[in-house]
Short mmCIF file of the C-alpha atoms (twelve columns), coordinates in Angstrom:
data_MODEL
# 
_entry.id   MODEL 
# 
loop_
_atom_site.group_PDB 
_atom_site.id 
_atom_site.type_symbol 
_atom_site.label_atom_id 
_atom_site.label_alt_id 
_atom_site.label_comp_id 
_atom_site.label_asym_id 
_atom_site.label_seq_id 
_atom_site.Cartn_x 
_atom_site.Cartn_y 
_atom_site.Cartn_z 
_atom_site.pdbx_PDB_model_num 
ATOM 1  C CA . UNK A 1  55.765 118.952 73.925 1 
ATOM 2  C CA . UNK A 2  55.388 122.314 72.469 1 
ATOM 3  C CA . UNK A 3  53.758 125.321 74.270 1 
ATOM 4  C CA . UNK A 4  50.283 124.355 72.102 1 
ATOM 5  C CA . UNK A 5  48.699 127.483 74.472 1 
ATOM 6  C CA . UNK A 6  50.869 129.669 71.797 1 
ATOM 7  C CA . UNK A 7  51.167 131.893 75.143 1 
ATOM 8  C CA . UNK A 8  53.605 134.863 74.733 1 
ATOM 9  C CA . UNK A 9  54.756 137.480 77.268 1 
ATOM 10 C CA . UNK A 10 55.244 140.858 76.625 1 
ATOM 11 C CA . UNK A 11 59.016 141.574 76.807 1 
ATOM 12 C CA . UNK A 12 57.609 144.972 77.648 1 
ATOM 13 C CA . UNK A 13 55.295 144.827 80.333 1 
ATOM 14 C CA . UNK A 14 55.376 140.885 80.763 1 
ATOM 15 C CA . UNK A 15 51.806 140.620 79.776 1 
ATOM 16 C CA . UNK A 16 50.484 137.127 78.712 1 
ATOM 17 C CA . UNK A 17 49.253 137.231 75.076 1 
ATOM 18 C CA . UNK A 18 47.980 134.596 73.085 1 
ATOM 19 C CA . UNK A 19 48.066 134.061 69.064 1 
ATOM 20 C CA . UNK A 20 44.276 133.575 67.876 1 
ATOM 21 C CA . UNK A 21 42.980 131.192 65.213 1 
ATOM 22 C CA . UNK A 22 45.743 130.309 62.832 1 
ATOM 23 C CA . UNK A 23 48.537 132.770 62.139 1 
ATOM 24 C CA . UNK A 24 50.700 133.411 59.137 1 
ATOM 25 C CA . UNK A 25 54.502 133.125 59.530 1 
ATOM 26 C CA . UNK A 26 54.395 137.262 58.754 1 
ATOM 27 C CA . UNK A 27 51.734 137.925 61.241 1 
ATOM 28 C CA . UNK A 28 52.454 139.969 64.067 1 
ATOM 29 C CA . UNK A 29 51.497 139.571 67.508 1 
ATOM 30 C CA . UNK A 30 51.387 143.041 69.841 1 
ATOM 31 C CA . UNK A 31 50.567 143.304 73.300 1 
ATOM 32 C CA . UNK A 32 47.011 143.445 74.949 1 
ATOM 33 C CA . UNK A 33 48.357 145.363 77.638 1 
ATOM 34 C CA . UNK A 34 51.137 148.260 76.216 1 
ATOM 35 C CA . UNK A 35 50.239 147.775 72.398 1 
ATOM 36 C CA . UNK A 36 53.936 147.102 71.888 1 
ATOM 37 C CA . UNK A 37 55.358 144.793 69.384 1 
ATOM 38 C CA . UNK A 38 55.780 141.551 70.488 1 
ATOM 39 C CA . UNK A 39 56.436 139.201 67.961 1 
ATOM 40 C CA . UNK A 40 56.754 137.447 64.624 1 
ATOM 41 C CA . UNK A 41 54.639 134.227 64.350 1 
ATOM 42 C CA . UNK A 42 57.748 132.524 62.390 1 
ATOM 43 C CA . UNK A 43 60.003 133.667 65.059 1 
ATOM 44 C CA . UNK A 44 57.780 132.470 68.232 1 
ATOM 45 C CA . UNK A 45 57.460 129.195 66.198 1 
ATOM 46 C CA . UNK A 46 61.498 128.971 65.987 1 
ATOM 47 C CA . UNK A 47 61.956 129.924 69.582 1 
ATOM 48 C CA . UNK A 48 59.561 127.229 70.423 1 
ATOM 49 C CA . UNK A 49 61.120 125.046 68.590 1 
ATOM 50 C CA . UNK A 50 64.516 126.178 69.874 1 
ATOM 51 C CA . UNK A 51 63.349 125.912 73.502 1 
ATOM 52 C CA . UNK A 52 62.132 122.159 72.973 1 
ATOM 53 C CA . UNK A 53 65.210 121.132 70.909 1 
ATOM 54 C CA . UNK A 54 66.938 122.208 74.735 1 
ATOM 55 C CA . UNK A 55 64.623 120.948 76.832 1 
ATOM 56 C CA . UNK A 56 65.129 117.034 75.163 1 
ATOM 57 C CA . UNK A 57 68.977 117.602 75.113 1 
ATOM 58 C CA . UNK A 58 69.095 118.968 78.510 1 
ATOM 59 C CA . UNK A 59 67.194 115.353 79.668 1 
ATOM 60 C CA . UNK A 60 70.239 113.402 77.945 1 
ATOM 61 C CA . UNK A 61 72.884 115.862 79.440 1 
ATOM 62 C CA . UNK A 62 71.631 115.782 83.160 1 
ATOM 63 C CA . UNK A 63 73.064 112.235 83.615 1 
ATOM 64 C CA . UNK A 64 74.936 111.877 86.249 1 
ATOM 65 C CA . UNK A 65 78.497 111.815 84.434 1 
ATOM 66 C CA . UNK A 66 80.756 110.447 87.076 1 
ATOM 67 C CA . UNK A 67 78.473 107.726 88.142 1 
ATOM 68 C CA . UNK A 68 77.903 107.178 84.309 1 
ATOM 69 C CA . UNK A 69 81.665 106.881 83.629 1 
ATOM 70 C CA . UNK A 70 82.032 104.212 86.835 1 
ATOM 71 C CA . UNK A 71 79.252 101.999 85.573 1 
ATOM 72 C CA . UNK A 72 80.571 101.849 82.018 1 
ATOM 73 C CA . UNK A 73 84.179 101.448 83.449 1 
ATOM 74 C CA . UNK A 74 82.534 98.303  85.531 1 
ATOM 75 C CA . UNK A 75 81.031 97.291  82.125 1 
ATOM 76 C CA . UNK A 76 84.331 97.380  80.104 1 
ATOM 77 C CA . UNK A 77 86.393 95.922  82.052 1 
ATOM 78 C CA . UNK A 78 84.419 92.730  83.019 1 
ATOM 79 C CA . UNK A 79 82.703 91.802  79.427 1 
ATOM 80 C CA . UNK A 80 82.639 88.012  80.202 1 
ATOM 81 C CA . UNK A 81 80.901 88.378  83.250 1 
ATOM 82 C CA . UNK A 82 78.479 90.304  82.226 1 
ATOM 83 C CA . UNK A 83 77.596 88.360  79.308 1 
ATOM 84 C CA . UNK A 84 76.956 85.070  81.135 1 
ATOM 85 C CA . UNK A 85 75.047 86.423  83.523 1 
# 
């Protein structure tokens, strides 16, 4: 589900850096490789949690809409059938 590695790239240099043992929401996470700033704890945990919230919707959404429609066109417009079969 969520990126449990707590792996974060360096917008800067595209390093991989990880948060050790258990951060505070202030804490701030800089790069291994430039020193730069990388992060907020709070806001990696809301982009996490932003980037999951898509990833579910997006498996709902990528439906295939038109064969969707058809089937639930078939559906509607032959109720009796379908509920003595």
């Amino acid at each position: 589900m969520f990126n449990r590695s707590r792996q974060v790239t360096c917008p800067h240099c595209s390093e991989t850096n990880f948060w050790k043992g258990n951060p505070g929401p202030t804490d701030e996470l800089y790069c291994r490789g430039c020193d730069g700033f990388v992060t907020l704890y709070d806001d990696y945990i809301r982009d996490a949690i932003h980037q999951e919230a898509e990833r579910v919707l997006a498996q709902f959404t990528e439906a295939s809409t038109a064969e969707d429609l058809a089937h639930l066109k078939e559906v509607l417009t032959e109720p009796e059938r379908r509920l003595s079969a």
